[in-house]
KOLNU-737143 format. One record per residue (C-alpha): residue in three letters; y, x, z. Coordinates in pm, whole numbers, plus 50000, padded with zeros to 5 digits. Each point is the difference from the previous one (the first is absolute). Layout:
N
ALAYXZ;...
END
This chain:
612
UNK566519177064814;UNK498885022049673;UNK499095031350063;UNK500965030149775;UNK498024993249635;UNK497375022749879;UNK501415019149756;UNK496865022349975;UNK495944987049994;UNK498005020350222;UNK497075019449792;UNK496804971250072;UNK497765027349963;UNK501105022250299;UNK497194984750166;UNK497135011549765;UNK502005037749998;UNK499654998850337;UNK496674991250027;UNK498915026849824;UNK501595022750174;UNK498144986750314;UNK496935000749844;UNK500685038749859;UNK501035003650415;UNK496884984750119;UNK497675021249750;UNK501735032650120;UNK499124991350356;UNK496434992049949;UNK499035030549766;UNK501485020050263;UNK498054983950271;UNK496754999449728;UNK500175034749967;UNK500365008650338;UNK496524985750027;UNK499065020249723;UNK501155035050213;UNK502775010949738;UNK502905018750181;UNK502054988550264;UNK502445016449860;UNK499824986249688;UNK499854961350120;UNK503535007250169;UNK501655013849741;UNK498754966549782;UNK501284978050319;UNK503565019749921;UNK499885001349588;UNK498174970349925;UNK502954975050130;UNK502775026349956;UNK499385001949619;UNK499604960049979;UNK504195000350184;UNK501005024049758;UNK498194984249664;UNK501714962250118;UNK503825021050037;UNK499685015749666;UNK498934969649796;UNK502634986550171;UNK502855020049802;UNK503254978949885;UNK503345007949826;UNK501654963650100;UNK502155006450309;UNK499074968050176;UNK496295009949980;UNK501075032650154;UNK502084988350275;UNK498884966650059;UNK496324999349838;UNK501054971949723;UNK501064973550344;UNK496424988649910;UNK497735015550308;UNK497794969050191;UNK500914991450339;UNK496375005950119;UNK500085039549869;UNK504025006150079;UNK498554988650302;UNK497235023450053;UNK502215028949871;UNK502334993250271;UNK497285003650294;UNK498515025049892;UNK503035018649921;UNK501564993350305;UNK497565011550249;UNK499125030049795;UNK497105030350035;UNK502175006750331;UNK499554965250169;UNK496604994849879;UNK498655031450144;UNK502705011050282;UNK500324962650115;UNK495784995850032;UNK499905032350249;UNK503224987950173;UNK498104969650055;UNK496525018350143;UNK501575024050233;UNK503144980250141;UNK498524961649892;UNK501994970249991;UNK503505020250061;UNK499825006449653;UNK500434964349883;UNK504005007050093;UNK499885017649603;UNK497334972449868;UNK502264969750146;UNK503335014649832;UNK498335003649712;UNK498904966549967;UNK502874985850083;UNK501755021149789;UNK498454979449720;UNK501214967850122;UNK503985012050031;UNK499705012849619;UNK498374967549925;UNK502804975450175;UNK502995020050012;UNK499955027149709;UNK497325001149754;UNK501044970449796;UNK503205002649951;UNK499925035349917;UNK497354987249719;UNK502784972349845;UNK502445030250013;UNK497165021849767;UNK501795036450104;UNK497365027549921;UNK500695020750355;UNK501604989450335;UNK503335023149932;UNK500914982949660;UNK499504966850166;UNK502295011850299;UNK502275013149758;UNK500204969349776;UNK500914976150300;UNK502865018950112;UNK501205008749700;UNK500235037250124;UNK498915031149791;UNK500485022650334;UNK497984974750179;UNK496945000749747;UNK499705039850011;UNK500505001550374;UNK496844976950110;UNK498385018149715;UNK500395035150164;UNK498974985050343;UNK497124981149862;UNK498485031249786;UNK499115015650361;UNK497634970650164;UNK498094999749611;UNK499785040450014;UNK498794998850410;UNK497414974949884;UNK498835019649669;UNK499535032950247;UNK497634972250239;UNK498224991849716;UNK499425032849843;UNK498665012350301;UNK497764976250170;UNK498644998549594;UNK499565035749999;UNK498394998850329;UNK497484976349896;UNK499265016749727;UNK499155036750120;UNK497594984550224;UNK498224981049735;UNK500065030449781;UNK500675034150215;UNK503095006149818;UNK503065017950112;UNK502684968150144;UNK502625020149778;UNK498484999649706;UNK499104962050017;UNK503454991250037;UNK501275017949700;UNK496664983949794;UNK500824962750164;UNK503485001049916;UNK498885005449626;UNK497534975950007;UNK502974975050161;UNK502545010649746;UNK497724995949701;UNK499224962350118;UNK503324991149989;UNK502515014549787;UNK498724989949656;UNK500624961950140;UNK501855001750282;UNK499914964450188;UNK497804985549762;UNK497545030750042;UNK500534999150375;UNK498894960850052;UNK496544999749784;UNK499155035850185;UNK500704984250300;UNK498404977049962;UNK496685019549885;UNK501175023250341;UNK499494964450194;UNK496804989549836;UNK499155029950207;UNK501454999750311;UNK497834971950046;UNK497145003749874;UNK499445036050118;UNK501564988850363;UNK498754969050079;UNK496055011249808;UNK499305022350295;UNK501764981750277;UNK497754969149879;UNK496835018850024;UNK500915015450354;UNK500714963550085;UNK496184988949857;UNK498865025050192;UNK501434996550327;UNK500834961650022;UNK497544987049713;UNK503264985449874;UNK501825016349678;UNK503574986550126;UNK500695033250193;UNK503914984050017;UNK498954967450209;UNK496335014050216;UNK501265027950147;UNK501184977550296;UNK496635007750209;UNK500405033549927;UNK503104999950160;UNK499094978250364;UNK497105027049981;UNK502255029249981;UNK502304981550282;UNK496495004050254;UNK499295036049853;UNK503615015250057;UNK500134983350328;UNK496325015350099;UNK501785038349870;UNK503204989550200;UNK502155005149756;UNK503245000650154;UNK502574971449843;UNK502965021349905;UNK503494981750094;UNK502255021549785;UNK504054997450029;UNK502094974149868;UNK501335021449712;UNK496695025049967;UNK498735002749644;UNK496905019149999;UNK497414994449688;UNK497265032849940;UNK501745022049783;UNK498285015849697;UNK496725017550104;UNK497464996250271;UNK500674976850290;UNK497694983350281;UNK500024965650125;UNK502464994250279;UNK500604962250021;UNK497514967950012;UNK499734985649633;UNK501674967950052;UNK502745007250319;UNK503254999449906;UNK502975023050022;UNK497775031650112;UNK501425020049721;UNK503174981049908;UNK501914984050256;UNK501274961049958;UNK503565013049931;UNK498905021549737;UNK497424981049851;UNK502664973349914;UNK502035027749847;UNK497395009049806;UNK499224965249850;UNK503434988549943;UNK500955039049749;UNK496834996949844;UNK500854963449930;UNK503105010449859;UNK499395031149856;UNK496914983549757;UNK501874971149906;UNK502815021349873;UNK497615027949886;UNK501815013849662;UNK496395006749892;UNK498894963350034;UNK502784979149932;UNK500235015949581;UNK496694980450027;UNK501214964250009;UNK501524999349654;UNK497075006749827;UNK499074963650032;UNK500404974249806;UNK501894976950228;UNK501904995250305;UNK496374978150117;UNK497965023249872;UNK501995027150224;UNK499244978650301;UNK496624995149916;UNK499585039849972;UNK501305005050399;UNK497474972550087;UNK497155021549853;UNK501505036750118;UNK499864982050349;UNK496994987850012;UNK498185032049816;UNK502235021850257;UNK498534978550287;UNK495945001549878;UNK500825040849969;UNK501455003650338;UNK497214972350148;UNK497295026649830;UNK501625028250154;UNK500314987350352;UNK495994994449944;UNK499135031949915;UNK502095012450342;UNK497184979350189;UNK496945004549814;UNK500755038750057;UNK500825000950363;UNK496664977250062;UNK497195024049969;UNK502815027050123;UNK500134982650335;UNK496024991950000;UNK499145037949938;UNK502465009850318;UNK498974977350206;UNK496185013149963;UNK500895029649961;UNK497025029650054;UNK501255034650083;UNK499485025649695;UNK499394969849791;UNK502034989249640;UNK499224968949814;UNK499745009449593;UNK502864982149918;UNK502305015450217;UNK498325037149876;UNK500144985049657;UNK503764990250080;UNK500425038350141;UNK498555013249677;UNK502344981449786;UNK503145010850188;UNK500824964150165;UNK499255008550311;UNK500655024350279;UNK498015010050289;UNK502855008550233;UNK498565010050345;UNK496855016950076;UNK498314976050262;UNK496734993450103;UNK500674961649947;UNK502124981949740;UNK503274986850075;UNK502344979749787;UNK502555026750079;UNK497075026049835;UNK500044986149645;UNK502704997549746;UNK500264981049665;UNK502145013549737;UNK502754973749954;UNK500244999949662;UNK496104995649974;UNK498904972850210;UNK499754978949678;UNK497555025949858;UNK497935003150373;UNK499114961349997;UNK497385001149729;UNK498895032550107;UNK499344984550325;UNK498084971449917;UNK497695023249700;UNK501674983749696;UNK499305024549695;UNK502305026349947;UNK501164983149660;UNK501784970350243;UNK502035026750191;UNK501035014149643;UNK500604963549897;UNK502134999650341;UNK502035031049891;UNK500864983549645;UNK501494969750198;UNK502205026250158;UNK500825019849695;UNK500544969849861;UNK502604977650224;UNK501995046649979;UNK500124995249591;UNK501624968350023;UNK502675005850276;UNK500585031649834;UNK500514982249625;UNK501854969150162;UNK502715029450203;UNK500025025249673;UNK500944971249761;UNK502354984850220;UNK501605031850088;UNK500135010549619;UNK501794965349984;UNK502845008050206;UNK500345035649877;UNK500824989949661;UNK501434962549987;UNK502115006650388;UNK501175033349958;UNK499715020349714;UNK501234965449837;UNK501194983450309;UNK504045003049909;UNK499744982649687;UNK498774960749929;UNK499965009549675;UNK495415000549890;UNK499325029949766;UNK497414996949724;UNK496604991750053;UNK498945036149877;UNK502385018850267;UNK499654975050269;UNK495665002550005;UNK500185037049951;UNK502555004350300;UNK497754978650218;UNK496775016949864;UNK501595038550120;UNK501824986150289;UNK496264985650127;UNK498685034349923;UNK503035015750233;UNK499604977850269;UNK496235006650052;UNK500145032549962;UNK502435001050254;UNK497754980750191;UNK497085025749976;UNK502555029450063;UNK500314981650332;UNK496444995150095;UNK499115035649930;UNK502715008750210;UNK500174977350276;UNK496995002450284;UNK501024964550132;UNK497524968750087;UNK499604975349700;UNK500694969750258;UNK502815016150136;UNK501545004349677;UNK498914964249893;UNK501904987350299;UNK503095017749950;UNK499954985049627;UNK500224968650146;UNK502185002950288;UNK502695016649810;UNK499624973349678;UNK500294969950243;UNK502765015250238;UNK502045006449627;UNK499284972349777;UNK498394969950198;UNK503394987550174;UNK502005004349668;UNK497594983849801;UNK499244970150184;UNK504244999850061;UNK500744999249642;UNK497424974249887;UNK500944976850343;UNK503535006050105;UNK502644997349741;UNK502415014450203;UNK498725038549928;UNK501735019049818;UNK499605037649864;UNK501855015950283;UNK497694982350246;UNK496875008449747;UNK500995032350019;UNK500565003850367;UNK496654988150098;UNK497665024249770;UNK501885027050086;UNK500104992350386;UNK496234993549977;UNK499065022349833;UNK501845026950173;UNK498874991350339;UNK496554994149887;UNK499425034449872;UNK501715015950270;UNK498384981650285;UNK496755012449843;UNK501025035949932;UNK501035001450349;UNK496554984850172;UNK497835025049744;UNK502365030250130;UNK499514989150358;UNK503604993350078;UNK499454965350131;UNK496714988850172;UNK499604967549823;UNK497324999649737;UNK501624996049633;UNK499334972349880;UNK501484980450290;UNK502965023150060;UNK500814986749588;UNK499564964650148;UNK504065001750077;UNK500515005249660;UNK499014963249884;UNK502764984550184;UNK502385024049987;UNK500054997649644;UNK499944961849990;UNK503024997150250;UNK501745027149770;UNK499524981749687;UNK501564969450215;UNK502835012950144;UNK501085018549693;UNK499964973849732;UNK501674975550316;UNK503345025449996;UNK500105003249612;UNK500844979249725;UNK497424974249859;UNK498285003249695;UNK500804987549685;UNK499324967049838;UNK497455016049738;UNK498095014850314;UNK499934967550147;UNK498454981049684;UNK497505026149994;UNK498774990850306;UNK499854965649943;UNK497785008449688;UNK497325020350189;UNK499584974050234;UNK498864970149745;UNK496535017149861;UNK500474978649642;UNK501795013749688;UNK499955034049802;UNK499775032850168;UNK503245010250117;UNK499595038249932;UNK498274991849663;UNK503054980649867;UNK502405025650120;UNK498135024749827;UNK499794982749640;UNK503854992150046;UNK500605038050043;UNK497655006749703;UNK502114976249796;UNK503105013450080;UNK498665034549987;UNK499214986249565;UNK503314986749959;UNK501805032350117;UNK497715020349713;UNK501114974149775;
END
């Protein structure tokens, strides 16, 4: 079977651009560790660690500029699997899960692989049942595409208002755990960070939208894993002589098995339904490393997996992402990477977890009354860590780690130089930059094509059409930074609603209208509103305390609520049309033109012959 031709050559030298920008990356890092050696300010090496890689985003977005509306929506459809890919990994487990996700791991271990799992697997349902078809379709947002297939205006600006909240809830995450990051590398006020990142994010994007966003991300990826997996390798040279922290941190782990049993550390047995992951601050460890269902019970760790599953492979910040290839294979090639760079990240984080707790566990156990260990004063002094009880002798119920700073504590542990923590915050601020481009664009997107636009099929110029998308971009972030200043809410918390309410309101009609021809708009309708109604109220109602079932598992109703709703509605109403049904037959065979392209130059043409 052909796949769809390549209308567009991918640039060959992408490679030596991105080289250089590694190499620019690499030099940053090492004059900042050279001239720590040399005694120049601390303060000044951090704010290098911050600037250096920050300008380098911002430089790549500008160049990046276009006036062609494919470039801006769609990056030219000429994006390499192996970079989509990376884009998508990075972007998809964001500052928030980087960071967040690492603590979650240290203080409640293994229970945290519930988000990790989903998330991989997540990646696999947008590879098999979404991803390409959505790609030989070529829409520029999830909304138009909805819109398109059920040949409904009403349905195309209705998913677009629902949609718009999951991509601001995630820009607010982002924002803050960037911001958060940030004033501890630099000792500058959170607010004021999140009004100076959401510049920095806004001028890296809306000179070339999509096409902009990709190479950035890419450049944002380059880092993730080089200033990530750097210091996790040389923690994992030092401690296991090995510098493959993601597959030799299994004897760390039997050894941690004998140490927690020698503390008796109890093994937690929580509830069926109980949800309970250390919320933004300081926390202690309550739960052996690698016992299960201490902190989330079986029922709700299933939950968990199955809307983060759903809610990432319908994420209206990801999806945008699949038409920037060049192909339906290349599309499938680009999940294959996202999954596997998604699983080394999440591998590296679950590392880090272990190689922290270790000397954690070997300090309390010999424990000397009146007696600190200079990392954990070092820790104290650096605001990761919390004394909590004064005691003659040590217990793990004594000492808390900042949540949001176990990835920072590991190098500080093991000596590293400061300039690999710094290199760790960059990963962080980072993985924030690109979530936060990936949800702005998207969300500019939808503003402008789905419903400023989204009752007419009619395209307006290029000119109006860029600069609409350019201010609407510039409205939905700022929005998004109203928000953060505002709201005093925990980035994972936020990150989780995101995707609970995205896969409780798109996932069943998506996957319905791409595998069941039956659907119709009635039944499209009825689902996203029933899932996304009950989604957000189930979650208002667990923050408020009205119910006493943690949020993100109270939502879990709203999955199949709105999947049987979708059902039963298009069941009692009439069928859809013969047009809708050779639609569908199109998406599913991944050879020919781009269905949204040709629709697009027939409107053009028409729109000539009526000036005519």
């Amino acid at each position: 079977m052909n796949y769809t031709h390549h209308t567009r050559r991918v640039n060959p030298r992408l490679g030596t651009y991105f080289g250089i920008f590694a190499s620019a990356l690499s030099a940053v890092f090492f004059l900042a560790a050279i001239f720590e050696q040399l005694g120049v300010s601390d303060q000044v090496i951090r704010w290098m660690m911050l600037l250096g890689p920050v300008l380098l985003y911002g430089a790549i977005g500008v160049a990046s500029a276009t006036r062609q509306p494919l470039d801006y929506f769609a990056a030219g459809r000429r994006v390499p699997a192996i970079i989509a890919g990376l884009a998508l990994a990075i972007t998809a487990l964001g500052g928030t899960g980087l960071v967040s996700l690492t603590g979650a791991f240290f203080v409640s271990g293994f229970d945290a692989l519930a988000i990790t799992i989903g998330g991989l697997a997540g990646f696999v349902l947008m590879a098999i049942l979404l991803a390409p078809f959505l790609r030989k379709f070529g829409a520029y947002s999830v909304p138009t595409f909805l819109g398109r297939r059920f040949e409904s205006r009403l349905i195309r600006l209705v998913s677009a208002l629902l949609l718009a909240v999951p991509m601001l809830l995630l820009i607010v995450a982002e924002l803050k755990i960037v911001s958060a990051i940030g004033s501890w590398l630099t000792s500058t006020p959170q607010p004021l960070l999140i009004v100076i990142f959401s510049g920095i994010a806004l001028v890296t994007v809306v000179l070339g939208g999509m096409r902009g966003l990709s190479w950035s991300n890419a450049a944002q990826a380059i880092t993730v894993l080089f200033a990530f997996l750097v210091p996790a390798a040389m923690v994992a040279v030092i401690v296991t002589k090995l510098p493959i922290p993601q597959l030799s941190y299994g004897p760390i782990v039997r050894s941690l098995l004998k140490q927690e049993s020698a503390l008796s550390l109890p093994s937690v047995a929580a509830q069926p339904f109980a949800f309970s992951l250390p919320d933004a601050g300081f926390a202690t460890i309550a739960k052996p490393f690698a016992t299960p269902f201490g902190a989330i019970g079986p029922a709700a760790f299933v939950i968990t997996m199955v809307i983060v599953m759903t809610g990432l492979a319908a994420a209206p910040w990801l999806l945008p992402r699949v038409s920037t290839t060049p192909g339906v294979h290349e599309t499938r090639k680009s999940l294959g990477w996202a999954t596997f760079v998604f699983g080394v990240l999440v591998l590296t984080m679950t590392s880090v977890a272990a190689f922290l707790r270790a000397p954690l566990m070997e300090f309390v156990l010999a424990s000397k009354p009146g007696q600190l260990p200079d990392w954990i004063t070092v820790l104290q002094t650096y605001g990761l860590v919390e004394i909590q009880a004064d005691t003659t002798r040590m217990t793990l119920g004594s000492i808390a780690f900042a949540r949001d700073g176990v990835f920072l504590a590991l190098p500080i542990a093991t000596g590293l130089p400061s300039a690999f923590v710094y290199l760790a915050a960059a990963s962080a601020i980072a993985a924030a930059l690109a979530s936060i481009g990936a949800a702005a664009v998207a969300l500019g997107n939808v503003i402008s094509e789905d419903i400023i636009n989204g009752f007419s099929w009619e395209p307006r110029s290029d000119t109006v059409r860029l600069t609409l998308a350019r201010t609407m971009l510039a409205v939905g972030l700022g929005g998004g930074m109203v928000l953060a200043l505002a709201l005093p809410a925990d980035p994972l918390k936020l990150l989780l609603w995101a995707i609970t309410i995205t896969g409780a309101t798109a996932f069943p009609t998506l996957v319905l209208s791409i595998w069941w021809k039956r659907i119709n708009g009635f039944g499209a309708l009825a689902g996203m509103l029933a899932g996304f109604t009950i989604a957000t109220v189930a979650i208002s109602a667990s923050a408020v305390g009205l119910i006493g079932v943690a949020d993100i598992v109270a939502a879990g109703v709203a999955l199949p609520v709105g999947t049987i709703a979708a059902l039963l509605v298009s069941a009692l109403t009439p069928a859809p049309s013969r047009h809708a049904l050779e639609l569908v037959r199109d998406i599913r065979v991944p050879g020919g033109q781009i269905l949204y392209d040709r629709e697009m130059q027939r409107l053009r043409l028409k729109q000539r012959r009526s000036a005519t």
